[in-house]
VEXDREN-2710 file (C-alpha; in Angstrom, 1 decimal):
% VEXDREN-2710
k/r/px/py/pz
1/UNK/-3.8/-15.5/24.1
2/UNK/-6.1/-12.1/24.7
3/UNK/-7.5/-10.7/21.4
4/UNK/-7.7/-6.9/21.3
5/UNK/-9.1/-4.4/19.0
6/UNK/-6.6/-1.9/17.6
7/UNK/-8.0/1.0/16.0
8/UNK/-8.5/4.8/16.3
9/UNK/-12.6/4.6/16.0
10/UNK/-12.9/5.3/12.5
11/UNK/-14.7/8.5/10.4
12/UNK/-17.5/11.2/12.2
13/UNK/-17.4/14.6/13.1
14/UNK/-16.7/13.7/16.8
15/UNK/-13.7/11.8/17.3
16/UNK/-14.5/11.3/20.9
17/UNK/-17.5/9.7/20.1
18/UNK/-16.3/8.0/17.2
19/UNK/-14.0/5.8/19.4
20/UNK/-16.4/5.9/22.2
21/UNK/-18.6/3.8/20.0
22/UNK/-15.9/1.5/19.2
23/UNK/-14.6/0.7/22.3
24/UNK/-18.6/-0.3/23.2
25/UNK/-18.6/-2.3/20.3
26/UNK/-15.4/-3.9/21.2
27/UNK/-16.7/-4.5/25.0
28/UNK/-20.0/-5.8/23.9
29/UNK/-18.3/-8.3/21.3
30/UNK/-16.4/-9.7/24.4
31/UNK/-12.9/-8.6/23.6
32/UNK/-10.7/-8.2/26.8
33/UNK/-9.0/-5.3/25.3
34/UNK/-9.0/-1.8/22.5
35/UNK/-5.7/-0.1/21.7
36/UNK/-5.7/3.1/20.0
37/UNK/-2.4/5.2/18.8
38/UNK/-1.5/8.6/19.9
39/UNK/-1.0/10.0/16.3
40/UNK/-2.7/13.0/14.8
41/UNK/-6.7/12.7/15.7
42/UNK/-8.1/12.3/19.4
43/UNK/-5.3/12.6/22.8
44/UNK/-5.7/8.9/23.5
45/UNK/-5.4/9.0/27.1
46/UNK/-8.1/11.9/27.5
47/UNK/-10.2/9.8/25.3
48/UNK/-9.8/7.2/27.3
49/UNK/-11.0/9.1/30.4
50/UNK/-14.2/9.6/28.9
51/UNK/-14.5/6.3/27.4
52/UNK/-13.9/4.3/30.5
53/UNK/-16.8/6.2/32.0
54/UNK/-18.8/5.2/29.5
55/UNK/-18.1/1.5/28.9
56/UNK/-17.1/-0.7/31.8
57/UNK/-14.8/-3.4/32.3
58/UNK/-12.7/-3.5/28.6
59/UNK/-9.2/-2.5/29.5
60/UNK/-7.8/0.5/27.1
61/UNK/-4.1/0.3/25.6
62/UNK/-2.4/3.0/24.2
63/UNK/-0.2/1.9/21.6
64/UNK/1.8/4.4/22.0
65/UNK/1.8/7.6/23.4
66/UNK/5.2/9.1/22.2
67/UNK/7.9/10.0/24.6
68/UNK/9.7/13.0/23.1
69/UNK/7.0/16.0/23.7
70/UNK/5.8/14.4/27.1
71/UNK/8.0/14.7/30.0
72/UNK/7.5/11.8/32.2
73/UNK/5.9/13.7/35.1
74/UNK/3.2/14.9/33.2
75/UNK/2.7/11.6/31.2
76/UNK/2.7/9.4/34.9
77/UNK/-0.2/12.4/36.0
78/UNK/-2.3/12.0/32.9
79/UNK/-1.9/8.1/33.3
80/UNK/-2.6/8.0/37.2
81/UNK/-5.5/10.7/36.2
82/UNK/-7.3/8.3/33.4
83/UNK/-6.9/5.5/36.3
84/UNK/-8.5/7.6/38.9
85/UNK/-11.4/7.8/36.1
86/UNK/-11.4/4.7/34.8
87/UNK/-11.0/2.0/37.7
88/UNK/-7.3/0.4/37.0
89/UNK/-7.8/-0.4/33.5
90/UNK/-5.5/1.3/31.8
91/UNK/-2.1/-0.2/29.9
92/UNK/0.1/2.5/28.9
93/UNK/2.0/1.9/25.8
94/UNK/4.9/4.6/24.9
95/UNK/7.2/4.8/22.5
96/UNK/9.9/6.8/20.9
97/UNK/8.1/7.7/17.4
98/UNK/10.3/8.1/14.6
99/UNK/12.9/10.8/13.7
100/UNK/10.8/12.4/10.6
101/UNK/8.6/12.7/13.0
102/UNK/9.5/14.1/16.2
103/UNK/12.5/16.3/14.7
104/UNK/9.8/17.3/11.1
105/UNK/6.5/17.5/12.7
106/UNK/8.0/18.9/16.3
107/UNK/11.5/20.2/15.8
108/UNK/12.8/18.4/18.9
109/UNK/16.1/16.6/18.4
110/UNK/16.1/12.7/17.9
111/UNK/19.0/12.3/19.7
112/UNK/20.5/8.9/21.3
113/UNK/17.1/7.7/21.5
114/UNK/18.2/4.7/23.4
115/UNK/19.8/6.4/26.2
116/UNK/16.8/9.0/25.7
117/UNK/14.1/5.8/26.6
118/UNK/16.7/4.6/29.4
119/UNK/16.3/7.8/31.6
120/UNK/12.6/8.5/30.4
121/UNK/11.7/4.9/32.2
122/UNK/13.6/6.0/35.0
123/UNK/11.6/8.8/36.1
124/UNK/8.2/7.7/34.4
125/UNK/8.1/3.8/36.0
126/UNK/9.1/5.1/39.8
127/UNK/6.6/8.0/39.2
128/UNK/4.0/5.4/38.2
129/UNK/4.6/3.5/40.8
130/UNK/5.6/5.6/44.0
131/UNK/4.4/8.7/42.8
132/UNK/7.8/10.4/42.9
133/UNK/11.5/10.5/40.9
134/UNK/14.4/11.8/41.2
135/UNK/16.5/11.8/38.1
136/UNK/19.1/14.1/36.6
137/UNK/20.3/12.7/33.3
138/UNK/21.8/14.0/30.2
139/UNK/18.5/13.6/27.9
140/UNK/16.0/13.3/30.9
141/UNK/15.6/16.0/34.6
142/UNK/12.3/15.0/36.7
143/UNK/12.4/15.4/40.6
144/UNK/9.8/15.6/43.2
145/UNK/6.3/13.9/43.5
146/UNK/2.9/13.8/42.0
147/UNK/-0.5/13.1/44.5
148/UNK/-2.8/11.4/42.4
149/UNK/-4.5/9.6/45.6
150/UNK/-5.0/6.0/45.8
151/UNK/-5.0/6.0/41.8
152/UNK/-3.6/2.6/41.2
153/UNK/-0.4/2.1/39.0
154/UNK/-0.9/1.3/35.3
155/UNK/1.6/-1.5/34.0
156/UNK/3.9/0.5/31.4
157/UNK/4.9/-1.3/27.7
158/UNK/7.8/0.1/25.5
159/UNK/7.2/0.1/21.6
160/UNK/10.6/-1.9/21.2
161/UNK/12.4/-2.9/18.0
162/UNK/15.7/-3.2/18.2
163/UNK/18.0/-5.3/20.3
164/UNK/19.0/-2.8/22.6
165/UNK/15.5/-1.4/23.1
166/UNK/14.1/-4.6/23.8
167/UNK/16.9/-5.6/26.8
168/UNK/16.0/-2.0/28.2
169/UNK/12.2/-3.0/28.1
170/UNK/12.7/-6.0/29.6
171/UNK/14.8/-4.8/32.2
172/UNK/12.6/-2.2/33.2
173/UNK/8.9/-2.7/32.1
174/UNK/5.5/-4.8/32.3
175/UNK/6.1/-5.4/27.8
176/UNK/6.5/-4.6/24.9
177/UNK/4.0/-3.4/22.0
178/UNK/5.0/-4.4/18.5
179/UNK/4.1/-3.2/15.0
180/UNK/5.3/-4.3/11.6
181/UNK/7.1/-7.3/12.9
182/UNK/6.3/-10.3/11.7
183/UNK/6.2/-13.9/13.1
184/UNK/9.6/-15.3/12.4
185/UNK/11.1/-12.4/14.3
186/UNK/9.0/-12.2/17.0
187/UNK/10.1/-15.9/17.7
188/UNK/13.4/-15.5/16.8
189/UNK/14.4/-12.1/18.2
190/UNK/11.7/-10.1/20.0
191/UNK/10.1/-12.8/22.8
192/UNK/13.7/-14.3/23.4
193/UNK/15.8/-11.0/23.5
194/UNK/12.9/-9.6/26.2
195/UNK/12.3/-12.6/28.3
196/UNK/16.0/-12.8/28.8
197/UNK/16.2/-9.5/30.1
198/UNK/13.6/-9.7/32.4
199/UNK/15.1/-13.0/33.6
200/UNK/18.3/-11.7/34.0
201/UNK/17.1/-8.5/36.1
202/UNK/14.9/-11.2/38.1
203/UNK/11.3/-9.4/36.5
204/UNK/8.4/-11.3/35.9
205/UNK/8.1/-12.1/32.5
206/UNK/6.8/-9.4/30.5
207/UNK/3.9/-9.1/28.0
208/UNK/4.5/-9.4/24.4
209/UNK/1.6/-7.7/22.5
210/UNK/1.8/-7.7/19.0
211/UNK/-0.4/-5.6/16.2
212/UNK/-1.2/-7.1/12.8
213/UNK/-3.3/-5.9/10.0
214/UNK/-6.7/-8.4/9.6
215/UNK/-8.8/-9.2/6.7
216/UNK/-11.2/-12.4/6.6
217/UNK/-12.0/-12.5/2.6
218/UNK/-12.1/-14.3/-0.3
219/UNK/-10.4/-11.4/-2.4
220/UNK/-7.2/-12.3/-1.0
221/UNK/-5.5/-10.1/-4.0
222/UNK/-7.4/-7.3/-3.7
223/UNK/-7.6/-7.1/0.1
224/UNK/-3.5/-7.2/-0.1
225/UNK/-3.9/-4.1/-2.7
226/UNK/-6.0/-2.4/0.5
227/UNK/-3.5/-3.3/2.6
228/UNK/-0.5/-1.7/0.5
229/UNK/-2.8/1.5/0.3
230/UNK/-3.7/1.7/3.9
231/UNK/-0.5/0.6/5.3
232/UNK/1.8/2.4/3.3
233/UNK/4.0/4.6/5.5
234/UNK/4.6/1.7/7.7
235/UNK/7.0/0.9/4.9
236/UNK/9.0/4.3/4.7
237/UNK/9.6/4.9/8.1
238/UNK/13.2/3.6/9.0
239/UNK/13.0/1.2/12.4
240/UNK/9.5/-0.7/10.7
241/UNK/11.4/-0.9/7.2
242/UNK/14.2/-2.7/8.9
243/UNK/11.4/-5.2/11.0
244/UNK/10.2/-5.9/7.4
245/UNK/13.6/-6.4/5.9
246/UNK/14.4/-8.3/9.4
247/UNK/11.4/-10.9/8.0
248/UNK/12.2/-10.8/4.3
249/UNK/8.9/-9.2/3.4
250/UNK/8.7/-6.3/0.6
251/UNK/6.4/-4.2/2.4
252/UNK/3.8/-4.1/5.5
253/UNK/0.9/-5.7/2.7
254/UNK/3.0/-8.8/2.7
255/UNK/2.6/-8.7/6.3
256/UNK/-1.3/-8.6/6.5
257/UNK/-3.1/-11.7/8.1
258/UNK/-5.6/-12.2/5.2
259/UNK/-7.4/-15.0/3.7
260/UNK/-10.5/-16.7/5.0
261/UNK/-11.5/-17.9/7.9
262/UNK/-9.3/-21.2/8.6
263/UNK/-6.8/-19.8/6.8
264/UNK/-6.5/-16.2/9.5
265/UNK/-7.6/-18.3/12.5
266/UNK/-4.3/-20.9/11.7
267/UNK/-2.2/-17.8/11.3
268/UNK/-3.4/-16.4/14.7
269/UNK/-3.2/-19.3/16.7
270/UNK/0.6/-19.8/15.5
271/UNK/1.7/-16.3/17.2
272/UNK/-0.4/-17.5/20.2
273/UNK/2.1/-20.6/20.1
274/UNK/4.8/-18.7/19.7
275/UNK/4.6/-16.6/22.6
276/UNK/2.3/-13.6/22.0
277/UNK/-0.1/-12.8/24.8
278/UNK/-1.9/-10.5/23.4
279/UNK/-3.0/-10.4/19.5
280/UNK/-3.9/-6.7/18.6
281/UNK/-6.0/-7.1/15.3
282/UNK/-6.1/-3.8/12.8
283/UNK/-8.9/-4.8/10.6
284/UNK/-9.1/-3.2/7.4
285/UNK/-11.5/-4.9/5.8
286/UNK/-14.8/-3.9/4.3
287/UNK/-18.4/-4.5/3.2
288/UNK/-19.3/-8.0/4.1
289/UNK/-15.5/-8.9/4.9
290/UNK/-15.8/-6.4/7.8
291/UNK/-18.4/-8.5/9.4
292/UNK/-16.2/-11.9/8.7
293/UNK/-12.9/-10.5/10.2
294/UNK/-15.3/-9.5/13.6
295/UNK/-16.8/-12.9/13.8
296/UNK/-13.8/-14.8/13.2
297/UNK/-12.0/-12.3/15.9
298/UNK/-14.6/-13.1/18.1
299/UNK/-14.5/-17.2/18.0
300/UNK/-10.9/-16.7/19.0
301/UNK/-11.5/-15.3/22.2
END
């Protein structure tokens, strides 16, 4: 199992440089992989860009760029673009956001998101992949081709939650990114419902990557108070309350990986056994934890 760094970079003036400076870290601590969100600070992929310049080899994740305010055309040319830049390193992670926020923060209708994803993958994979795409859906419209030269393709992962997103992803995709779902489901529900898809539509089998907040510390109780702070809205928003209901857990603090070292490294190691490929770790620790959630993140590589 691959250990990534999820994060967004962390505090300074210059965002760019901010996760820049993360990335390097990550690369220089040997992780194979940093994933950053497309939320409300730096455009990930244009980040990206410039970071892949910068630091070599580390592949960069977004996890995820949403789908409703990029068509698919001019998602596949930013993506082709960063792997023009970057040197086929790029995994791009998408996702449907949620409803507060694409129809309160962008007034765009969350409407049959389902069918919505369905016709988004088929005009965004093709144009990945051959560089044109000729759909003319109910939610979706995206004909003709993009020339991004001999760009190499970018494998494509779905944010996927529920049942029916998950046979779609599978179906269709390279993975699936996950957030706010916690072991027993990912066993139970998300590597089983995905694989089968893919098998069934004769795929390979697709990635499973899967985010989880980290804290190596002897605090255990106030590191899970940090984690209820900093984690919050994970708990509000509709499709990761239902994960967290899914796994009987009262909120995404009772989710967190924490504890100290043997106790963390056990708890990663069982998501490697049950299927993950990739762990994404979200550490929120700090002071001298900081430097034990790195170190123990790095023995597991």
């Amino acid at each position: 199992m691959e250990i990534g760094i999820f994060g967004t970079g962390g505090p300074g003036p210059n965002k760019v440089d901010a996760l820049v400076g993360a990335i390097r870290a990550a690369h220089e601590d040997g992780f194979g992989s940093y994933w950053t969100a497309q939320i409300f600070e730096a455009d990930a992929l244009t980040a990206f860009a410039v970071a892949g310049r910068e630091v070599p080899d580390i592949k960069l994740g977004t996890a995820v760029v949403p789908t409703y305010p990029r068509h698919p055309m001019m998602l596949a040319q930013q993506a082709l673009t960063v792997q023009a830049a970057i040197g086929d390193r790029l995994l791009l992670g998408i996702g449907l956001s949620h409803q507060p926020v694409v129809e309160g923060m962008w007034g765009i209708p969350f409407e049959r998101p389902v069918r919505h994803l369905r016709e988004y993958l088929d005009a965004l994979v093709p144009l990945v992949n051959d560089r044109t795409a000729s759909v003319s859906g109910e939610m979706v419209t995206s004909r003709g081709p993009i020339d991004l030269g001999d760009a190499p393709a970018c494998p494509v992962l779905v944010a996927a939650l529920g049942e029916q997103t998950l046979k779609t992803v599978g179906k269709r995709c390279d993975g699936t990114i996950t957030w706010m779902v916690g072991p027993g489901t990912l066993a139970d529900h998300t590597i089983p419902v995905i694989r089968e898809a893919a098998k069934e539509a004769d795929r390979p089998q697709p990635q499973v990557v899967a985010g989880f907040p980290v804290c190596v510390t002897d605090d255990v109780e106030g590191a899970r108070a940090r984690a209820a702070e900093v984690f919050a809205i994970y708990g509000q928003l509709p499709s990761y309350r239902a994960m967290l209901d899914r796994e009987g857990l009262g909120g995404p603090a009772d989710l967190a990986l924490i504890g100290d070292e043997a106790t963390v490294g056990g708890q990663i190691d069982r998501l490697g056994e049950l299927g993950v490929d990739t762990f994404l770790a979200s550490e929120f620790a700090t002071g001298d934890d900081a430097a034990r959630t790195r170190d123990l993140l790095r023995s597991k590589i």
